[in-house]
BALOBA-1460 file (C-alpha; in Angstrom, 3 decimals):
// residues 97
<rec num="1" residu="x" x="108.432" y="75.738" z="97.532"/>
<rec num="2" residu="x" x="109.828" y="79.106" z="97.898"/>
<rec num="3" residu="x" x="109.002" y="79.515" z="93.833"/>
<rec num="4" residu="x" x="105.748" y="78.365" z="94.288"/>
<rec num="5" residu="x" x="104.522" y="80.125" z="97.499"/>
<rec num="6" residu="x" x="106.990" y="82.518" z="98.259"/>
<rec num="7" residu="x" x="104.868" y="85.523" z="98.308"/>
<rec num="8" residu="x" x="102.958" y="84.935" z="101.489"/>
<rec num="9" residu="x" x="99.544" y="85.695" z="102.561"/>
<rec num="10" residu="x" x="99.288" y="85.713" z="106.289"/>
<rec num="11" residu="x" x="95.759" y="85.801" z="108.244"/>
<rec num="12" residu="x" x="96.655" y="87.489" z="111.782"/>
<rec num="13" residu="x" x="94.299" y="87.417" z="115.315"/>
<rec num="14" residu="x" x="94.838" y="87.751" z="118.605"/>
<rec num="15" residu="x" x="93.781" y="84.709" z="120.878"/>
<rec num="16" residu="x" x="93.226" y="84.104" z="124.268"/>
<rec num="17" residu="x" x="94.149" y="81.178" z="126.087"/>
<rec num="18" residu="x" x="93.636" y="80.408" z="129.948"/>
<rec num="19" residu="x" x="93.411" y="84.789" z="130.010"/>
<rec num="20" residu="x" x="97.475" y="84.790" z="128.052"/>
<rec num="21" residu="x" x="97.248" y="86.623" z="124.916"/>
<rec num="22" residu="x" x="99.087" y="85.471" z="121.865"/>
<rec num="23" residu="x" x="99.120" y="86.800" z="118.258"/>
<rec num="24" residu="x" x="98.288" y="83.773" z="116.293"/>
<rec num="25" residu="x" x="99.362" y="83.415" z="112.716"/>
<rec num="26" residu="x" x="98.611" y="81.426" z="109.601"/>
<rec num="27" residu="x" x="100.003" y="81.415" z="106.009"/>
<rec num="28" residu="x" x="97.554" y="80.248" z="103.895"/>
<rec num="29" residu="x" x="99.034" y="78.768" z="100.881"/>
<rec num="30" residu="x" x="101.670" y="77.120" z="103.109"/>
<rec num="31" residu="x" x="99.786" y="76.498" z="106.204"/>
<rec num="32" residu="x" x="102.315" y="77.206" z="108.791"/>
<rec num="33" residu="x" x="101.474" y="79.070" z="112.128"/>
<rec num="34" residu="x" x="103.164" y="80.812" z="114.668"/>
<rec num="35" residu="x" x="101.804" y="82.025" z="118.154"/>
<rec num="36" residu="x" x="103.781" y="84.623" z="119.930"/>
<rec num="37" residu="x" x="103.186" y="85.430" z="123.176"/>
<rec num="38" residu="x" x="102.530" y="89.276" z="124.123"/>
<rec num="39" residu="x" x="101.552" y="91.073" z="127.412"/>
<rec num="40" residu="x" x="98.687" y="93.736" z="126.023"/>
<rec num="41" residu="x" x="97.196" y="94.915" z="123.036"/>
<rec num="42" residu="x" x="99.182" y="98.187" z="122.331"/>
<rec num="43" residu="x" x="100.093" y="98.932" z="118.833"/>
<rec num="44" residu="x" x="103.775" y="98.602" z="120.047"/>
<rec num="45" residu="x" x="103.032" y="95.523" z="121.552"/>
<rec num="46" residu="x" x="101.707" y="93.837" z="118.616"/>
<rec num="47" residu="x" x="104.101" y="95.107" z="116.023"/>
<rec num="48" residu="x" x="107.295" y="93.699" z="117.946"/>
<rec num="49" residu="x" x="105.234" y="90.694" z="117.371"/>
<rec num="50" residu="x" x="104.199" y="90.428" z="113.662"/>
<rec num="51" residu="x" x="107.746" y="91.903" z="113.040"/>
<rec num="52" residu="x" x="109.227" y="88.815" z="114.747"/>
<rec num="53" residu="x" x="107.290" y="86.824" z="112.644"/>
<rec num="54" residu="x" x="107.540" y="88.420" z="109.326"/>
<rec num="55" residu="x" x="111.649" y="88.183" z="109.967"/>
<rec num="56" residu="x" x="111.463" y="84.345" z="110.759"/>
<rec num="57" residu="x" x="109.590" y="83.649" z="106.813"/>
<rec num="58" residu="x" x="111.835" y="86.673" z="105.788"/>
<rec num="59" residu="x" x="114.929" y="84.291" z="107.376"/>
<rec num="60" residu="x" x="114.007" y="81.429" z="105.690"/>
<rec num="61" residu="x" x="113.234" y="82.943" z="101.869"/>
<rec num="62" residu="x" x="109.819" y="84.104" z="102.343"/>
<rec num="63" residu="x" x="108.066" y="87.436" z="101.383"/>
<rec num="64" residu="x" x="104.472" y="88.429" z="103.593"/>
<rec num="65" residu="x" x="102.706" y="90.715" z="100.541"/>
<rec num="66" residu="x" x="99.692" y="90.568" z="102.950"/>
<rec num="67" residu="x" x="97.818" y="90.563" z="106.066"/>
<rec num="68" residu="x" x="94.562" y="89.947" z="106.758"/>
<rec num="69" residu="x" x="92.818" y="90.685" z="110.160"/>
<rec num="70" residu="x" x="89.847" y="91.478" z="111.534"/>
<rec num="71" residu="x" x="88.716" y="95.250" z="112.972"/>
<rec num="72" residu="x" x="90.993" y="95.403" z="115.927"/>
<rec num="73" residu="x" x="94.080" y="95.714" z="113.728"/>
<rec num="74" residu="x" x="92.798" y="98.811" z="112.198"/>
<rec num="75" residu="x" x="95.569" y="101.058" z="114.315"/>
<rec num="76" residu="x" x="98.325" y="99.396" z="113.114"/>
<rec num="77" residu="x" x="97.434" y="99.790" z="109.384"/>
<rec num="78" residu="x" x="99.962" y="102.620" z="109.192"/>
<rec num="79" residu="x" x="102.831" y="100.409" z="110.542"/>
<rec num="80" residu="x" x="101.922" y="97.476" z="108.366"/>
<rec num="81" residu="x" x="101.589" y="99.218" z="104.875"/>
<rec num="82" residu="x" x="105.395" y="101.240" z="105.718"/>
<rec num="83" residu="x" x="106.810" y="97.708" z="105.751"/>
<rec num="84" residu="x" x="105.165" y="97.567" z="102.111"/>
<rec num="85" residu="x" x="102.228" y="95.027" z="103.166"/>
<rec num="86" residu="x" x="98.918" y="95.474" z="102.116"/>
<rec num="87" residu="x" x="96.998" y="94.699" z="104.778"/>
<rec num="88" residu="x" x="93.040" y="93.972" z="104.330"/>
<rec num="89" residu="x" x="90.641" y="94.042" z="107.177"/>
<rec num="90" residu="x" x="87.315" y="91.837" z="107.290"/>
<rec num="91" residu="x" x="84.187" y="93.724" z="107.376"/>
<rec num="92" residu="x" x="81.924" y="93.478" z="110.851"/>
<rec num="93" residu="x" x="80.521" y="90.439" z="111.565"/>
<rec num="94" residu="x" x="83.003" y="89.164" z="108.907"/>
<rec num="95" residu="x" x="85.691" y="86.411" z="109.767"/>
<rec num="96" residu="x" x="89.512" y="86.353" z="108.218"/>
<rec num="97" residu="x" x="89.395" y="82.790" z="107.384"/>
């Protein structure tokens, strides 16, 4: 698996459920998703999240290359792209998957 798919592509949102945010993730060619629980939207917020995520595929072999989201991740471009992913966000009215 890992020589097939181990460059990963993940598509990243933030979700609301019963009014508890989590930042939901899914790889696409491996279909696995994640859900981590945060307390707000700040950038710092958020990135303790993805990073969390990025070090469990990172744990088990995997490489995230990319990230796609929609408009609300624009401010954490900057973070994203130092960790040496490319992240691509959807145009407006657009959806990531």
């Amino acid at each position: 698996m890992l020589e097939k798919d181990g460059e990963i592509t993940l598509a990243v949102d933030i979700m609301y459920i019963n009014k508890i945010r989590f930042v939901m993730t899914m790889s696409l060619a491996i279909h696995f998703g994640t859900a981590e629980l945060i307390k707000n939207e700040k950038i710092s917020t958020i990135m303790i999240a993805l990073k969390q995520v990025i070090g469990a595929y990172k744990a088990r072999g995997f490489q995230i290359c990319h990230i796609l989201v929609d408009g609300q991740f624009e401010h954490a471009r900057k973070h994203i792209e130092q960790m040496g992913i490319m992240l691509n966000i959807t145009s407006q009215d657009e959806h990531v998957v």
